[in-house]
N, C-alpha and C positions, 0 to 999 in steps of 0.2 A: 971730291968731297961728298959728291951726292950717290956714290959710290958705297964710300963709305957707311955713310947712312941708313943706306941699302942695307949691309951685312948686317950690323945691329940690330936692327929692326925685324930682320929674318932671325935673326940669334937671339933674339927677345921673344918672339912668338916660338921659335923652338922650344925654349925654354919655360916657357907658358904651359906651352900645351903638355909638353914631359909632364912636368909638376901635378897636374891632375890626374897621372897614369900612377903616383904614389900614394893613392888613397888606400887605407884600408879595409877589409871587406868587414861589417857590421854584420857580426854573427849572433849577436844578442847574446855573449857569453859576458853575464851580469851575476849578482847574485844571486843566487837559485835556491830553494829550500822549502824540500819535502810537507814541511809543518804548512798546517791548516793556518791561515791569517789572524786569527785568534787566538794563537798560540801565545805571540807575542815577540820581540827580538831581545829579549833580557835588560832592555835599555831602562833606565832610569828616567830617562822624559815620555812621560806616559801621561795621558787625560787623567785627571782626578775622577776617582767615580768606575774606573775602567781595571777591571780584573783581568790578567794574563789567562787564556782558557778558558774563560766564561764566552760560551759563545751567544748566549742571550747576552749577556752583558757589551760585548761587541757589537751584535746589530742594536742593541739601543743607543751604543754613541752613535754609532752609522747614523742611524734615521735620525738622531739631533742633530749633530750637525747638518746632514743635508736641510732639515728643516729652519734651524735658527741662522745658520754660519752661510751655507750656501743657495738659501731660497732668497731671490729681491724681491719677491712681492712681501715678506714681513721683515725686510730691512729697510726696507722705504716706504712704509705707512706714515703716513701724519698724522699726528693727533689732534 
């Protein structure tokens, strides 16, 4: 019986260790494109306020949000 056991257990760790041999390789083939990030992606959910190709109008949301959306020290002021 303890035999037995034995194979499984080998046949279980074979099997193990295979299955991590099936990974596959992250090429970073994502989507990609040419256009400047203020271009825009033609989407419909876009900030209010944020014009597709204005690229001053792009780093002014940038720097808003970083300032109101992603700063804690004026998210957690008390008044």
């Amino acid at each position: 019986m303890t035999h037995r056991l034995h194979l499984i257990a080998i046949a279980a760790l074979a099997l193990g260790t295979l299955a991590a041999c099936g990974e596959k390789p992250q090429t970073g083939a994502g989507i990609r494109s040419d256009a400047a990030p203020y271009a825009g992606t033609g989407s419909n959910f876009t900030e209010p306020g944020w014009k597709a190709g204005d690229k001053a109008s792009w780093e002014a949301q940038l720097k808003a949000r970083q300032q109101y959306g992603q700063n804690e020290y004026t998210r957690t002021q008390t008044k």
